[in-house]
Z-matrix of the N, CA and C atoms (Angstrom, degrees):
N
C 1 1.438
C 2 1.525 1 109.29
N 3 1.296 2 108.07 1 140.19
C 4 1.505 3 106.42 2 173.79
C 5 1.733 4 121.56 3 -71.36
N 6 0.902 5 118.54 4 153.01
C 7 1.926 6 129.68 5 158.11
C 8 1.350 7 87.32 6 -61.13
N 9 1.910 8 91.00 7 138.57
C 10 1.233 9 103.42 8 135.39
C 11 1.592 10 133.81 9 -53.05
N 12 1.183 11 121.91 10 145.11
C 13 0.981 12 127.70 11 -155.49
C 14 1.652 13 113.41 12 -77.99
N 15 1.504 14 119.75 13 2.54
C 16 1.600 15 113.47 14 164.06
C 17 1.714 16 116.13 15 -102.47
N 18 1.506 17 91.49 16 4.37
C 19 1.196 18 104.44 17 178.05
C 20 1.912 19 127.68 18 -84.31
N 21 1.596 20 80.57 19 -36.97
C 22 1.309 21 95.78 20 175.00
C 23 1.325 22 113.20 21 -72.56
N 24 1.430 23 130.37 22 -31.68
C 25 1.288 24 156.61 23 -177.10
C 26 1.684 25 91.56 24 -36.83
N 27 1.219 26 102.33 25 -84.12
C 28 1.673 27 130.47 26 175.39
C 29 1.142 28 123.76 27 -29.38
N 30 1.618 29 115.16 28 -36.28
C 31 1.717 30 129.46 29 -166.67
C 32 2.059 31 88.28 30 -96.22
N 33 1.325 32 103.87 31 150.77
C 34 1.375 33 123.59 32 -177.80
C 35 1.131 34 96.09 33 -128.65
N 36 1.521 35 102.05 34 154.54
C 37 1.707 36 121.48 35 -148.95
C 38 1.986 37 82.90 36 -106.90
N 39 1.245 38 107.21 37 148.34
C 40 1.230 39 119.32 38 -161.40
C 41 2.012 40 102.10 39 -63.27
N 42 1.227 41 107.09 40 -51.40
C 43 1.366 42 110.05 41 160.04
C 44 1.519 43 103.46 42 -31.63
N 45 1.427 44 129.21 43 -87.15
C 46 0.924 45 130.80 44 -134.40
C 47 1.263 46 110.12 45 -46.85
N 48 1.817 47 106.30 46 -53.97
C 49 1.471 48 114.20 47 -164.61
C 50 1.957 49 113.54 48 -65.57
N 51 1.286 50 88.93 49 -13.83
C 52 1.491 51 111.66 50 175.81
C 53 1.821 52 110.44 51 -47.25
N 54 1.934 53 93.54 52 -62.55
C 55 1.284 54 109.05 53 -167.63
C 56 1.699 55 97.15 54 -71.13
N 57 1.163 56 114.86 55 -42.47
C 58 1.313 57 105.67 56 -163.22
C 59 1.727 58 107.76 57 -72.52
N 60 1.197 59 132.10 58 -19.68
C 61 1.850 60 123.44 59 174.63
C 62 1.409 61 90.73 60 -80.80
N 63 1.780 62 128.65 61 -40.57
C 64 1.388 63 104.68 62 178.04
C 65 2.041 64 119.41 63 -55.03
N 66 1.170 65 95.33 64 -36.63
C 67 1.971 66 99.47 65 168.65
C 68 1.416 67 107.52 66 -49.35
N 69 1.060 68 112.82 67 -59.11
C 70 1.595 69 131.38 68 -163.92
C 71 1.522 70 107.47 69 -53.67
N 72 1.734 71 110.26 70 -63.18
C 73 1.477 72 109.53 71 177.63
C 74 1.581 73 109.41 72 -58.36
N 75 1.094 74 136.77 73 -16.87
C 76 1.594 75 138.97 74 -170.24
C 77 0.953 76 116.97 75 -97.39
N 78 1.064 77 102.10 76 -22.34
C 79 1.633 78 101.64 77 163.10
C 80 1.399 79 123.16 78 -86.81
N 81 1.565 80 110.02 79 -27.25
C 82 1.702 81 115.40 80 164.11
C 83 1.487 82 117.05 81 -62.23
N 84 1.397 83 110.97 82 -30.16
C 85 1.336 84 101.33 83 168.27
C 86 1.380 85 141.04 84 -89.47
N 87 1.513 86 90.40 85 3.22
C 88 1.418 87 117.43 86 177.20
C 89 1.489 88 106.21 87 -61.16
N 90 1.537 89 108.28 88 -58.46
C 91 1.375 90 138.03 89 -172.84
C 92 1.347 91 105.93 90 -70.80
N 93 1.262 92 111.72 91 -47.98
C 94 2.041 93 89.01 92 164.33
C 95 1.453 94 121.75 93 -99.90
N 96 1.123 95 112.42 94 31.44
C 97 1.289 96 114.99 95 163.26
C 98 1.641 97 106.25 96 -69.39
N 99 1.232 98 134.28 97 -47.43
C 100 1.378 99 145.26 98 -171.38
C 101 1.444 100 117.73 99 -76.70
N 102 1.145 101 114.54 100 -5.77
C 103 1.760 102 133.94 101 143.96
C 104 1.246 103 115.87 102 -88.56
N 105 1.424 104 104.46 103 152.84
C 106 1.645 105 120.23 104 -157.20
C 107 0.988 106 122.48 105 99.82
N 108 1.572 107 117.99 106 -173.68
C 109 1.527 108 139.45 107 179.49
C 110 1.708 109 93.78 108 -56.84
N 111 1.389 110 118.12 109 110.64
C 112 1.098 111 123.29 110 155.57
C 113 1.612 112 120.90 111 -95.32
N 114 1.683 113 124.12 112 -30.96
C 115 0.576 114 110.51 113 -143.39
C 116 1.862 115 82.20 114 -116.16
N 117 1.306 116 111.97 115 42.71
C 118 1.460 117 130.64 116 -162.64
C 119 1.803 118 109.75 117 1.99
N 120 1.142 119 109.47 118 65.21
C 121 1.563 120 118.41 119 -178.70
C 122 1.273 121 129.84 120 -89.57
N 123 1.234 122 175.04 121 148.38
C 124 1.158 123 149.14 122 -144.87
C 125 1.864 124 97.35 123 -134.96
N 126 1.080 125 102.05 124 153.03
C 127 1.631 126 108.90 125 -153.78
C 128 1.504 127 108.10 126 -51.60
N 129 1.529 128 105.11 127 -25.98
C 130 1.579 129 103.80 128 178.28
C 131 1.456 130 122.84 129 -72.93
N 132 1.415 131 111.63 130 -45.62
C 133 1.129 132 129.31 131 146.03
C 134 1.204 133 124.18 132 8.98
N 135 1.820 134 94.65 133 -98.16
C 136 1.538 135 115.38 134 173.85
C 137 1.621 136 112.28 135 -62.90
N 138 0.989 137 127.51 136 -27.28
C 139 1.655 138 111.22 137 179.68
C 140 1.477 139 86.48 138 -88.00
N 141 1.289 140 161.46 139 0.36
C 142 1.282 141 140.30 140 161.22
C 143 1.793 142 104.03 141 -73.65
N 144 1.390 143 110.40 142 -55.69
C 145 1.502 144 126.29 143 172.27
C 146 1.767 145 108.53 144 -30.68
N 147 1.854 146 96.94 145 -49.53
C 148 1.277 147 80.17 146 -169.00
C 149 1.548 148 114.17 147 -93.91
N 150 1.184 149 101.20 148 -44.81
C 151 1.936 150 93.15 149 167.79
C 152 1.849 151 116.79 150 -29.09
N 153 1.075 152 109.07 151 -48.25
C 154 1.269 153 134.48 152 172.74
C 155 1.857 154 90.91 153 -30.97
N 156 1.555 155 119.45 154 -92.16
C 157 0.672 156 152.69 155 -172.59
C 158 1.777 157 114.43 156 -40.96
N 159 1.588 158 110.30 157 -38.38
C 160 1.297 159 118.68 158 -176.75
C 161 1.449 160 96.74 159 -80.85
N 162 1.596 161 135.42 160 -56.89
C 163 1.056 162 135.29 161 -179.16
C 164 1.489 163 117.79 162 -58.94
N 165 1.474 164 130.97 163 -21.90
C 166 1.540 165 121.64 164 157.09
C 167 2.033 166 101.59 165 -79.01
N 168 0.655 167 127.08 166 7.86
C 169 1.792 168 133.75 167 149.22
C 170 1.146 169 103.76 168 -75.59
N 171 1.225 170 121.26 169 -90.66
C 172 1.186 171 111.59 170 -178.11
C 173 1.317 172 149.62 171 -31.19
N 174 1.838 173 111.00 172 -38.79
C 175 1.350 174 111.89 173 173.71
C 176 1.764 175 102.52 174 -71.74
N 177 1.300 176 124.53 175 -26.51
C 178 1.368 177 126.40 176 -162.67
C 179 1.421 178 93.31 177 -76.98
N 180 0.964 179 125.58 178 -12.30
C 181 1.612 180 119.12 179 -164.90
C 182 1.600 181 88.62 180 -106.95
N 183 1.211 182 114.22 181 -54.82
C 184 2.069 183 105.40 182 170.44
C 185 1.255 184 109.46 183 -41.71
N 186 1.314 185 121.77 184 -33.34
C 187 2.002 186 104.72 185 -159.37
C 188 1.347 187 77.57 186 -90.64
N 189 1.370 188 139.79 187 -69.70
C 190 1.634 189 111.92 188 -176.70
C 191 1.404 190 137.75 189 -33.02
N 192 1.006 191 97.32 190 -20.06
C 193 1.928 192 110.05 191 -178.08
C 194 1.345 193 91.51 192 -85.39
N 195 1.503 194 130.86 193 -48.97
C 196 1.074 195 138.30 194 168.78
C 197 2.049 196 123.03 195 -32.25
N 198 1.017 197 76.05 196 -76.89
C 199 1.708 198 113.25 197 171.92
C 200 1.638 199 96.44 198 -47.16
N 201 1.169 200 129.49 199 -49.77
C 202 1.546 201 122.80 200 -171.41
C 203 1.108 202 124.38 201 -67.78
N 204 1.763 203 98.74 202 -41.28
C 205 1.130 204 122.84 203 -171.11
C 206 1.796 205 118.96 204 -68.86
N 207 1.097 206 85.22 205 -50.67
C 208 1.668 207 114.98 206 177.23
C 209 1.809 208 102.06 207 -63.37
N 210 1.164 209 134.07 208 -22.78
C 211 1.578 210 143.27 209 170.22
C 212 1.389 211 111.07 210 -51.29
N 213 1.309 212 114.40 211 -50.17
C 214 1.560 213 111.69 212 -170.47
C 215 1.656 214 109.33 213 172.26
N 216 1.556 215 104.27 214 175.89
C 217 1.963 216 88.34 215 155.80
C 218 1.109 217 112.61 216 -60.70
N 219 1.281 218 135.52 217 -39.19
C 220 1.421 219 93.14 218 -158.31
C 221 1.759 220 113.83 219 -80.67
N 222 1.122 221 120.26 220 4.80
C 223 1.278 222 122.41 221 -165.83
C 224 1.227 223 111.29 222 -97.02
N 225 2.021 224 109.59 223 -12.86
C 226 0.889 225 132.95 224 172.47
C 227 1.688 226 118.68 225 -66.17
N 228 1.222 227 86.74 226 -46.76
C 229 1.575 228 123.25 227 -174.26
C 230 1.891 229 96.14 228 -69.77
N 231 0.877 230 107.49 229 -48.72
C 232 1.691 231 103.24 230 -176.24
C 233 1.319 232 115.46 231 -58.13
N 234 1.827 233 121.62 232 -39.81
C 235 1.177 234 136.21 233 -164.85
C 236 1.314 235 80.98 234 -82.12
N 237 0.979 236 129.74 235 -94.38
C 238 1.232 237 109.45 236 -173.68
C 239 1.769 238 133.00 237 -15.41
N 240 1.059 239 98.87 238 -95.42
C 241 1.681 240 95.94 239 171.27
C 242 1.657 241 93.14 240 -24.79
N 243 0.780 242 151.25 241 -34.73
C 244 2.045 243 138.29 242 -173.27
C 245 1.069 244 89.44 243 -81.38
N 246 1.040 245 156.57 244 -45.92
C 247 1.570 246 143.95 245 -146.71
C 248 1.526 247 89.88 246 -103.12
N 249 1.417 248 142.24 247 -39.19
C 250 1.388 249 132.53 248 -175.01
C 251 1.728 250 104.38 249 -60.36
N 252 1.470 251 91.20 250 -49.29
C 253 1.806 252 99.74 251 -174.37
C 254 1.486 253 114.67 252 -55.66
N 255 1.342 254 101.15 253 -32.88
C 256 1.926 255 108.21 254 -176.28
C 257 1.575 256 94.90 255 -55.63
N 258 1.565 257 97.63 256 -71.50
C 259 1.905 258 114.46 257 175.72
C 260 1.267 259 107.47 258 -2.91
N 261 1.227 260 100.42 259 -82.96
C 262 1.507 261 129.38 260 -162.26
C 263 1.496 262 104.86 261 -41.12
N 264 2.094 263 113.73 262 -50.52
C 265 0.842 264 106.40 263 -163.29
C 266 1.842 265 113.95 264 -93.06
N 267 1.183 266 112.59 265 -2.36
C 268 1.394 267 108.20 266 169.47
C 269 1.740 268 104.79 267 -74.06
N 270 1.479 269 99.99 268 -33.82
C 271 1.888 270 87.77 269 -170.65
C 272 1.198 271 102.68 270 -55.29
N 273 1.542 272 122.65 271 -56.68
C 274 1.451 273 133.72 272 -169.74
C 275 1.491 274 106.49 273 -42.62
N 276 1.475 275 117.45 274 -36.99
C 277 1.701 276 121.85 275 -170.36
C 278 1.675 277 95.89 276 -61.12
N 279 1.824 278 108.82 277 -69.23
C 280 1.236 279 106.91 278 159.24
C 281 1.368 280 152.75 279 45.54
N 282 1.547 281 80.01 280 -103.43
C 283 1.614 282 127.47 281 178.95
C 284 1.751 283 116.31 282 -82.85
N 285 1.588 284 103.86 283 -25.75
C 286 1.709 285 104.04 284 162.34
C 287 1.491 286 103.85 285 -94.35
N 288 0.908 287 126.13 286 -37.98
C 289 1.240 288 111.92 287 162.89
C 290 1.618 289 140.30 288 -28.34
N 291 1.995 290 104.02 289 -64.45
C 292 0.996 291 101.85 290 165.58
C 293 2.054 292 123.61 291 -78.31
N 294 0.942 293 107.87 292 0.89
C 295 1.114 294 117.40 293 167.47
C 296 1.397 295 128.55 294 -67.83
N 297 1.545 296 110.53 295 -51.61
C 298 1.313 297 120.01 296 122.44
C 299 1.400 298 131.20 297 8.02
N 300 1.295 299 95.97 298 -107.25
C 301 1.400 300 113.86 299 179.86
C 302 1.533 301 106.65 300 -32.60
N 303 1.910 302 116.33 301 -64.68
C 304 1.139 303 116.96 302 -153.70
C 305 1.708 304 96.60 303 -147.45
N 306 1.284 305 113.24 304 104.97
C 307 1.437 306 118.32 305 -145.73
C 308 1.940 307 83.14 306 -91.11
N 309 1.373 308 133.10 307 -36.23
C 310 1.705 309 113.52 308 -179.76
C 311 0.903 310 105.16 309 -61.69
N 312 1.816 311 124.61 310 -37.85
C 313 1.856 312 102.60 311 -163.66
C 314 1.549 313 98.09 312 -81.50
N 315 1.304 314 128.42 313 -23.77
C 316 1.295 315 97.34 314 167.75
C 317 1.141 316 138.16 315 -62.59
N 318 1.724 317 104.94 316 -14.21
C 319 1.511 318 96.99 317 -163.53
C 320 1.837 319 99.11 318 -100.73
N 321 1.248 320 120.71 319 17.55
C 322 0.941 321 157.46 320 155.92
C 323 1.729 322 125.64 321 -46.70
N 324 1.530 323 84.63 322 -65.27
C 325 1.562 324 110.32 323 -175.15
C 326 1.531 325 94.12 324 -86.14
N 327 1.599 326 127.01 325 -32.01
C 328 1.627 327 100.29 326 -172.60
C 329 1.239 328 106.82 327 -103.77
């Protein structure tokens, strides 16, 4: 017996739904096509590129530490307080760390 006819409306012909996830996936790859290796580099490459890149950070960030420091006390005083705060915050890393690992002996140590 046939469907009523708003029924059939609704139901998709096995082709169809076929063609239409084939649209669907092609277009997802459309969209990550533009992610990835753009700049087709090879892994050594780019971690040379970027080390490269972190270490001109770094010196730019020394001559400022430099530069602050070299200003006056108080610039003295700032670098400082930055280098206490770092301190502070590696111990704290530390200390969750081993807590971590082994949560009685930490609670041990505090």
């Amino acid at each position: 017996m046939n469907a009523p006819r708003h029924e059939r409306a609704r139901t998709m012909a096995r082709g169809l739904s076929r063609e239409l996830a084939k649209e669907k996936a092609q277009k997802k790859q459309g969209k990550n096509a533009s992610k990835g290796n753009k700049e087709d580099l090879t892994p050594a490459r780019r971690a040379e590129r970027d080390a490269k890149t972190l270490r001109e950070k770094t010196a730019r960030k020394e001559a400022a530490r430099a530069a602050l420091a070299a200003s006056g006390e108080a610039g003295a005083a700032a670098v400082k307080a930055e280098e206490a705060k770092k301190a502070a915050m590696r111990a704290k890393q530390r200390e969750n760390k081993l807590a971590a690992a082994n949560p009685l002996l930490a609670k041990k140590r505090g």
